[in-house]
C-alpha positions in Angstrom: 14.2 51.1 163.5 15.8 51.9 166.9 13.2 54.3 169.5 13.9 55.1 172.6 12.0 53.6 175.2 11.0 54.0 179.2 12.6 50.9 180.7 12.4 52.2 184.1 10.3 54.5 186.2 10.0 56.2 190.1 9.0 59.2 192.1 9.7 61.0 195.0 7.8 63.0 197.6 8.5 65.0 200.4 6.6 63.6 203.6 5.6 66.9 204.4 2.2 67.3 203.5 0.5 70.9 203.8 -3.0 71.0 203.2 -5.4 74.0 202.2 -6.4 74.2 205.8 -2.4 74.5 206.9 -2.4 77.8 204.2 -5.2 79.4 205.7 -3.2 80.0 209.0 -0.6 82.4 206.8 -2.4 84.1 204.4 -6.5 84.9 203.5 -7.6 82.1 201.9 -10.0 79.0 202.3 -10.1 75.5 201.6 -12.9 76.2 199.3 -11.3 79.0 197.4 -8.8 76.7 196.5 -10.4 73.5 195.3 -12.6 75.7 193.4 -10.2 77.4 191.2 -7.6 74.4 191.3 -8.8 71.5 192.5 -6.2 70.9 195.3 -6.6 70.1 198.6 -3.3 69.6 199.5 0.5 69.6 198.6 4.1 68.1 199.8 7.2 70.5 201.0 10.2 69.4 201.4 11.9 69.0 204.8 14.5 72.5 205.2 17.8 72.4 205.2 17.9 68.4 204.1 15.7 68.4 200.8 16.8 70.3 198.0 15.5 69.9 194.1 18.9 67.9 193.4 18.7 65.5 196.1 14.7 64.8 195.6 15.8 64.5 191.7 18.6 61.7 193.4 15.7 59.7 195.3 13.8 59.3 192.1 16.4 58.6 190.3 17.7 55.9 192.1 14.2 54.0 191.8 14.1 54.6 187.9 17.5 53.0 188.0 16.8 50.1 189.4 13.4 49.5 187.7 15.3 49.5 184.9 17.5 47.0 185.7 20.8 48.6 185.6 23.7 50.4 187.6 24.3 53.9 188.5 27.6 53.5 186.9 25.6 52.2 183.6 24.1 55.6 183.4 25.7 57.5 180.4 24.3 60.6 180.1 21.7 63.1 182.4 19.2 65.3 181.4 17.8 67.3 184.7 14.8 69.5 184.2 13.8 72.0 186.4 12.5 75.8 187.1 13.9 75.8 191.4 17.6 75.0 190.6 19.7 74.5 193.9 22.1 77.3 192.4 21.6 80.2 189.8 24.7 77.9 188.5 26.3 75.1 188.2 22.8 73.2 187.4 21.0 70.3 189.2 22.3 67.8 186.4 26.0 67.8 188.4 25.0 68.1 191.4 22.5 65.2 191.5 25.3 63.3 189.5 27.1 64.1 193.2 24.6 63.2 195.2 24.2 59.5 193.0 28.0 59.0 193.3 28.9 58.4 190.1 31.2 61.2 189.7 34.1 58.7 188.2 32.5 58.2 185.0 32.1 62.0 184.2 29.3 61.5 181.9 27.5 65.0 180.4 25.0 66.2 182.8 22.3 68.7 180.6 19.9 71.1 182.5 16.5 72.0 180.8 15.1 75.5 181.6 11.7 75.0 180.1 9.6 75.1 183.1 5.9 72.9 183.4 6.8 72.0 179.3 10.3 70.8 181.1 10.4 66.6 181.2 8.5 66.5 177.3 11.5 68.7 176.1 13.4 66.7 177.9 11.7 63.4 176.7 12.0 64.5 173.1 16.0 65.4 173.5 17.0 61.7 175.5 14.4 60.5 172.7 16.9 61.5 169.6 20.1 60.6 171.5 18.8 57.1 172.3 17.5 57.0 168.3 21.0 58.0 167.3 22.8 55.3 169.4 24.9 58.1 171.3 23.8 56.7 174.7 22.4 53.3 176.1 21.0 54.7 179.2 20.0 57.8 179.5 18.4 59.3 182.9 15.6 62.2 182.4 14.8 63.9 185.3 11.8 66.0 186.2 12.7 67.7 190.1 11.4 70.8 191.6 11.5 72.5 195.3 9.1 75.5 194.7 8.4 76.0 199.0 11.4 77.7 199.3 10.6 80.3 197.0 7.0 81.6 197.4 5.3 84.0 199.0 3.4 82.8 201.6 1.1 86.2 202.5 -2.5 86.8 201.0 0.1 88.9 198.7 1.0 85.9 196.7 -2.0 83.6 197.5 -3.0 82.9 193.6 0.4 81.4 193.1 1.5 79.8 196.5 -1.6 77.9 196.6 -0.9 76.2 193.7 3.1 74.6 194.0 4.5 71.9 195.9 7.5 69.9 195.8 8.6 66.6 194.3 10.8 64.4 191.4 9.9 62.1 188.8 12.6 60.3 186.7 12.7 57.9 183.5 15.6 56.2 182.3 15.5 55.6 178.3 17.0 52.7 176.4 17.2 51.3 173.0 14.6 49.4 171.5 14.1 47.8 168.3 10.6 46.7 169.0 7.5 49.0 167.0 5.4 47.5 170.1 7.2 50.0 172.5 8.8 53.0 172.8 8.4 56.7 172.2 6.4 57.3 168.9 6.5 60.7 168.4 6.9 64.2 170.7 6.3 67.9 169.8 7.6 70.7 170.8 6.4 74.7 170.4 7.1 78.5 172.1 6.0 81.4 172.3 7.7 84.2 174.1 5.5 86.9 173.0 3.6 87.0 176.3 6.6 85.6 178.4 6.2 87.7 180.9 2.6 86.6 181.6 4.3 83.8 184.1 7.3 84.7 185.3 10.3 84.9 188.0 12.0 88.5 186.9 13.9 88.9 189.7 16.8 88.8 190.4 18.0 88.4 186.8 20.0 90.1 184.3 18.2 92.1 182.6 18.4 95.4 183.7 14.6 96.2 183.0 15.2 96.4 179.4 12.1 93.9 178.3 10.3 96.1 180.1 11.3 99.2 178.2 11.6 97.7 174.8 8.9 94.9 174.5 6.1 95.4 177.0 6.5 99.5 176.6 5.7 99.7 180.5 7.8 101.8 183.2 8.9 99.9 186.5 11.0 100.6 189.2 13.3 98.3 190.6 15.3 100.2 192.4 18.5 100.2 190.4 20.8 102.4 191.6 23.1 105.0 189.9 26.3 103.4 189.2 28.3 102.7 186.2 28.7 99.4 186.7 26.7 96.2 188.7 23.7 96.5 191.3 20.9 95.3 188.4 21.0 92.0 189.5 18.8 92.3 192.5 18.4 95.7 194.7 17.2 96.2 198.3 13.8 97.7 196.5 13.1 94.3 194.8 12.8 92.7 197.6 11.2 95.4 199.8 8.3 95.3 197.2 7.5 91.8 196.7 9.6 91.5 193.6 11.2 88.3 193.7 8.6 86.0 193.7 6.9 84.5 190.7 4.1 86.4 189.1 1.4 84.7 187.0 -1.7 86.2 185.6 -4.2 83.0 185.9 -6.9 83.7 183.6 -4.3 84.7 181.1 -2.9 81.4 181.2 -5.4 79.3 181.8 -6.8 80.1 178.2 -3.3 79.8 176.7 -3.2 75.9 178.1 -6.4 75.4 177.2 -5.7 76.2 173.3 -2.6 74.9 173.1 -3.1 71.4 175.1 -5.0 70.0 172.4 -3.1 71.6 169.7 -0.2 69.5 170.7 -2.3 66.6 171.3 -3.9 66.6 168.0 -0.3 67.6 166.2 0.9 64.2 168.1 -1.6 61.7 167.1 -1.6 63.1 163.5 2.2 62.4 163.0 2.0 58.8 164.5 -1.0 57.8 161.9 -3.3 57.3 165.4 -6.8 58.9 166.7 -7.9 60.7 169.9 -9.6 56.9 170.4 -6.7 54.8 170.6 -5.2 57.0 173.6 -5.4 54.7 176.7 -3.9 56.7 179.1 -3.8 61.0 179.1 -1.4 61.8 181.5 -1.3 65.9 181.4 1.3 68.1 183.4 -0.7 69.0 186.8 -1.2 72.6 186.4 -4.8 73.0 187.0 -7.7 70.5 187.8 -9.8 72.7 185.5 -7.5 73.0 182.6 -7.0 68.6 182.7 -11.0 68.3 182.5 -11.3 70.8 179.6 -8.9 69.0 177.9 -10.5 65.3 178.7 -13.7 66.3 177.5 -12.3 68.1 174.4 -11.1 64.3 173.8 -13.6 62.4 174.6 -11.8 60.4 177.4 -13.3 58.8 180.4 -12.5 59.3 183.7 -10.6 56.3 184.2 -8.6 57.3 181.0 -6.9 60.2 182.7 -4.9 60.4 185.3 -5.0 63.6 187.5 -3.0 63.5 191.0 -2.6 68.2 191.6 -5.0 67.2 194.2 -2.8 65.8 196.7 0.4 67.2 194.9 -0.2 70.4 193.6 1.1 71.7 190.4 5.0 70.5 190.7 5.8 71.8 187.6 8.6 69.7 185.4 7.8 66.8 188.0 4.0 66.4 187.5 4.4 64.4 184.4 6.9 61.4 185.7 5.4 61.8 188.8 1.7 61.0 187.4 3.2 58.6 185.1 5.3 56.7 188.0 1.8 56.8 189.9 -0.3 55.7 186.9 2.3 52.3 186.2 2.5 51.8 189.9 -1.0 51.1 190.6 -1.9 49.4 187.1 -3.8 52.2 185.3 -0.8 52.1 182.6 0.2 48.4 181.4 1.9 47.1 178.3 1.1 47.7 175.2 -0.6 50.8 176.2 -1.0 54.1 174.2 0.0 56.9 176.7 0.1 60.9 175.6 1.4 63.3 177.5 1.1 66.9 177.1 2.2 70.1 178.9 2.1 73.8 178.6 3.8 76.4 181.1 5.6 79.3 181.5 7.5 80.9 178.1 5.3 80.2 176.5 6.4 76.6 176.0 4.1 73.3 175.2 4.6 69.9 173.4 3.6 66.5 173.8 4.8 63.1 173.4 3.0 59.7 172.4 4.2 56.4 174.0 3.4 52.7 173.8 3.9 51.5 177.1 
């Protein structure tokens, strides 16, 4: 039976790093505050004006590629997944297909707005082309620039503290092999308590979940015209209204329920136990919500691979970016069972079980 599988693998970084020490210059907060609630110390930004989520996406890419031991132009199909898009529209999936230069062969670029649960939506949707025989290559991209979007006062502390930048990519083949390849993935929302982590402004929707789901008055300043000015209004951004909004605790015991859920849900359909997992390679949201999950599991230290502490959370990146790091230094080698697993905003979550 023909599964898709990870033939090649890479990462980017900015070089910027920022540590917890750079944050406390801008806004009240201390090194300690931090690491105790996330486990960071530090994070990368990308470099203004010449980084952007596309062209980070690009960088990895173009390692992925050649891992796997093929052309840019033997690329037929990309999946880009991200929640800091360059534009509101056209997606990152064209314009990193611009910045690879492979424009001529006008292959489908799709863009995944599924936030942290991004790259294992993504995963499981290259997964069922590749199983299908649709595509032959297929390039997955996980690529976010959160920097340029944060509020960086003791306003928006509990969320700036906790992003950085960076790309992970995969490209996905056919295999025929049952020693390799992707063996199952899962995937699940919620949107009851979507609001919980959010960026609401600007967007189109005029206040009206606000009114007719969460029951719950709030002024954004729209004014009184027939038509237009909902989008975004001088009063949005004069109150701090266009920066994402999280309610931690809320979501911290969200991950922590649902993690496992999906983990357990994953091994079940492959016919496997939490003891044949080799490698857990969880998205980076929290320090605290990856050791809750390791224990729950029964894992070792050395079975898990954790990197938010020198990259922050990096949302639909963490994943390939940890798995990139994980092959890179020989924590992940063949024949491997690796799970990955991921719950963020939406709610979305899902994992994915791979032999390596």
């Amino acid at each position: 039976m023909t599964r898709a599988k990870i033939a090649g693998i890479g990462y980017y970084v900015p070089e910027k790093v920022v540590t917890n020490q750079d944050l406390e210059k801008v806004m009240d907060t201390t090194d300690e505050w931090i690491q105790e609630r996330t486990g960071i110390t530090q994070r990368r930004y990308g470099n203004k004006y010449e980084e952007t989520t596309a062209t980070m996406g690009a960088r990895a890419a173009e390692k992925a590629i050649e891992r796997a031991g093929i052309t840019k132009e033997d690329v037929d199909f990309i999946i880009f997944a991200t929640l800091s898009p360059d534009y509101y529209f056209p997606g990152c999936g064209v314009l990193m297909q611009r910045e690879l230069g492979i424009t001529k062969t006008e292959i489908g670029a799709l863009d995944i707005r599924n936030q942290c649960s991004g790259f294992i939506y993504g995963l499981s949707v290259a997964d069922q082309f590749v199983r299908t025989g649709m595509y032959k290559n297929v390039l997955l991209v996980g690529a976010e620039t959160h920097s340029y979007g944060l509020d960086f006062s003791t306003r928006g502390r509990n969320v700036t503290v906790i992003f950085g930048d960076g790309a992970g990519a995969v490209v996905l083949q056919p295999t025929e092999s049952d020693q390799e390849g992707i063996l199952t993935t899962n995937m699940h929302s919620d949107g009851t308590y979507a609001e919980k982590l959010a960026y609401i402004n600007p967007g189109c929707h005029g206040g009206y979940h606000f009114e007719h789901n969460l029951n719950e008055e709030v002024d954004f300043g729209y004014p009184d015209v027939e038509y237009g000015g909902l989008f975004l209004t001088q009063h949005m951004m004069d109150h701090a209204q266009t920066f994402p909004n999280m309610e931690g605790q809320f979501v911290f015991k969200m991950a922590v329920q649902k993690f496992p859920e999906a983990i357990h849900e994953a091994l079940q359909t492959a016919g496997l136990e939490k003891e044949d997992i080799d490698m857990f390679i969880p998205h980076q949201a929290n320090l605290r919500i990856s050791q809750f999950v390791q224990r729950q599991l029964g894992l070792k230290d050395e079975q898990v691979w954790n990197n938010i502490q020198r990259y922050g959370n990096t949302t639909a990146a963490s994943i390939p970016i940890a798995l990139s790091e994980a092959v890179e230094e020989g924590a992940v080698k063949e024949g491997d069972l690796v799970c990955l697993a991921a719950f963020g905003s939406g709610f979305t979550w899902g994992a994915a079980l791979l032999r390596w």
